[in-house]
C-alpha positions in Angstrom: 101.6 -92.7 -66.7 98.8 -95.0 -67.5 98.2 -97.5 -63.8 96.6 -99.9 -62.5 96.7 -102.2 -59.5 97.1 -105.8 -59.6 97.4 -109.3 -58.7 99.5 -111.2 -61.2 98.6 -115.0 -62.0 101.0 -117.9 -63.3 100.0 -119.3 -66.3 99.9 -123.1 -65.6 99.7 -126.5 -67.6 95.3 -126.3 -67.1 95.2 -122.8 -68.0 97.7 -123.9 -71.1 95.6 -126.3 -72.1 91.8 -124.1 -72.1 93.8 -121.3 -73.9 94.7 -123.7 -76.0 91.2 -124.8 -76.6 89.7 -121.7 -77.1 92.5 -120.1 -79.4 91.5 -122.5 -82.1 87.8 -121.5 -82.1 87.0 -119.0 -85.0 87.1 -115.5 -84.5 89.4 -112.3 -84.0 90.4 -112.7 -80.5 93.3 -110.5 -78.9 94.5 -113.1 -76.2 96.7 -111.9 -73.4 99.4 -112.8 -73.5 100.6 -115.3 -70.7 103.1 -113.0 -68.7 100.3 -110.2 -68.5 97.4 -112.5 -66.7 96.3 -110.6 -63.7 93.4 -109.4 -61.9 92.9 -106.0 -61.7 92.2 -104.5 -58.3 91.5 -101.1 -59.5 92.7 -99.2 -62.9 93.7 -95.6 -62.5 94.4 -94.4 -65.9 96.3 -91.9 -66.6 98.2 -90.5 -63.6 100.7 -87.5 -63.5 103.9 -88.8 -62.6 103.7 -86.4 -59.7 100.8 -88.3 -57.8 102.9 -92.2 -58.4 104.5 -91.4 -54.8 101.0 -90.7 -53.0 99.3 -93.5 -54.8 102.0 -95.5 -53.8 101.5 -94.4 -49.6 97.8 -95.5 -50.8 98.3 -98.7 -52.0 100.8 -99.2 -49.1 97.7 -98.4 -46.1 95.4 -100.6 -48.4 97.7 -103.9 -48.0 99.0 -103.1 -44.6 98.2 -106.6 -42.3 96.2 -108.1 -44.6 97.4 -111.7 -45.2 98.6 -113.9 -47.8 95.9 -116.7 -49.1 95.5 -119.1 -51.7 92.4 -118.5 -54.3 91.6 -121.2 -57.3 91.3 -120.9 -60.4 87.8 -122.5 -61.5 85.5 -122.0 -64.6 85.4 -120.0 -67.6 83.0 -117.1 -68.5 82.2 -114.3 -70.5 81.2 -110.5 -70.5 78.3 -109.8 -70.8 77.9 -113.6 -71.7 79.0 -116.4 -73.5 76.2 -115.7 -75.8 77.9 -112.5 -77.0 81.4 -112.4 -75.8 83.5 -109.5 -75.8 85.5 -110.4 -72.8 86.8 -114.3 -71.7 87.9 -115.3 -68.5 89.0 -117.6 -65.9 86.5 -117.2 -62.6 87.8 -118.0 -59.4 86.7 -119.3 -56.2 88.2 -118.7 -52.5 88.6 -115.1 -53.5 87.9 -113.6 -49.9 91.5 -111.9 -50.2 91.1 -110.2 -53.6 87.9 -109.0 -52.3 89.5 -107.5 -49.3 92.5 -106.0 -51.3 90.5 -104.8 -54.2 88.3 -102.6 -50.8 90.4 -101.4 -49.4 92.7 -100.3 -52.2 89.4 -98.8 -53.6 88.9 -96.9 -50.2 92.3 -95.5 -50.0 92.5 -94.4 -53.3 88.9 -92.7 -53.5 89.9 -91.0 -49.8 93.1 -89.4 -52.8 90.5 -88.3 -54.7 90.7 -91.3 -57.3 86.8 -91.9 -58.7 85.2 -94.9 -57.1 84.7 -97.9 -59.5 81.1 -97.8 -60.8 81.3 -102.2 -61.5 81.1 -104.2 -58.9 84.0 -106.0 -58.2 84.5 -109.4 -60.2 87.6 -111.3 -59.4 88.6 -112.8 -63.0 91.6 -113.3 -65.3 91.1 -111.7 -68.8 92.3 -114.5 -71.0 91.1 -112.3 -74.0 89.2 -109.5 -75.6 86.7 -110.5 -78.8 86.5 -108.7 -81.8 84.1 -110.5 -83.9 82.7 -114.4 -83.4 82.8 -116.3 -86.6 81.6 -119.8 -87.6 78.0 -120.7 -87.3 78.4 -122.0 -83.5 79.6 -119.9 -80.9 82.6 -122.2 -79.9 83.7 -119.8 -76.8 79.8 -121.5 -75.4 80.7 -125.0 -76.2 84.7 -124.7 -74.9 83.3 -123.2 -71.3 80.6 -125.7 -70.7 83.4 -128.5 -70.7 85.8 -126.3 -68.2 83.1 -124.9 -66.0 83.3 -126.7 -63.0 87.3 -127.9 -63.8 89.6 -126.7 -61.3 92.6 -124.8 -63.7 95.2 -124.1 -60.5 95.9 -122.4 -57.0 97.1 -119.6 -57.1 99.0 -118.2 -53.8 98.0 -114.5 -53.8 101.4 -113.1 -51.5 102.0 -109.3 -53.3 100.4 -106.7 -55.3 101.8 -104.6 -58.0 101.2 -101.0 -59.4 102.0 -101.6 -63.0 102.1 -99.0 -65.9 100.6 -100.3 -69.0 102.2 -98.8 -72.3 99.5 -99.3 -75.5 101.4 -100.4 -78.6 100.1 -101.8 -81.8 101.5 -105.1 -80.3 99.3 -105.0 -77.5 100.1 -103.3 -73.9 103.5 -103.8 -72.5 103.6 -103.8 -68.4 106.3 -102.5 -66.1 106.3 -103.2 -62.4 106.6 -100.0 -60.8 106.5 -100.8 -56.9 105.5 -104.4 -55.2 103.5 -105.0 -52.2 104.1 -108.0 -49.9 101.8 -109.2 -48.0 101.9 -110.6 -44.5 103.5 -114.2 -44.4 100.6 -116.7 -43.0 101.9 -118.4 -40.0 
């Protein structure tokens, strides 16, 4: 089973209307599509489907009395940069809890024998992946600098979810496999 561990993210009327925005500059973009925005905690890959229940007691110490919160949406960027883009996303500020999940699930996991993420940890939404820029001006530059300071939503962050990502030609198709609450905030 190919896994991951994630925070999803609505897709709301700001985010609609940057998407929109930068779908219409040139290029071969795969966007994501709007029920898959997330930010990844930690990808596993492929995992035997003997190991789901022990990642599962992982993820399950890794969320255990840490609290619900409220991050926002701000900014759009690009790895490595908006120069050359191969990756587009939504930044995001307040993002103390996804910092703290994305640890400790990191430090459970590794203690299962899971290999530690090299990256440090970036809290983003992927809007989507580019193939190849086109046009003589580098649109994805020009779109960002008008939505970089523009807050694009709250987002309560109150669960995590081990998903398993199937490839298609279509683009991957994701299937909840457990969900973690968090702990209410008083």
């Amino acid at each position: 089973m190919r896994l991951f561990i994630a925070v999803k993210i609505p897709f709301g009327p700001s985010l609609r209307e940057l998407a929109e925005e930068l779908k219409a500059c040139p290029g071969r973009v795969k966007w994501v599509e709007e029920e898959n925005f997330h930010v990844t905690l930690k990808f596993l890959g492929e995992v035997p489907e003997a190991l789901v229940d022990t990642v599962d007691r992982g993820i399950k110490e890794a969320v255990e009395g840490v609290p619900s919160s409220v991050v926002v949406l701000r900014g759009v960027g690009a790895f490595p940069n908006l120069r050359r883009p191969r990756v587009i996303w939504v930044g995001m500020d307040s993002a103390d809890v996804l910092r703290e999940l994305q640890r400790r699930v990191e430090s459970s996991l590794t203690k299962l024998g899971f290999e530690r993420e090299k990256k440090p940890f970036h809290p983003h939404v992927t809007l989507g992946r580019v193939k190849r820029l086109e046009g003589g001006t580098n649109c994805f530059e020009e779109v960002s600098s008008r939505w970089e300071e523009e807050v694009l939503g709250e987002v309560t962050v109150d669960r995590v979810y081990l998903i398993e990502s199937t490839l298609t030609p279509r683009g991957p198709l994701y299937t909840v496999i457990y969900t973690y609450p968090l702990e209410k905030r008083e």
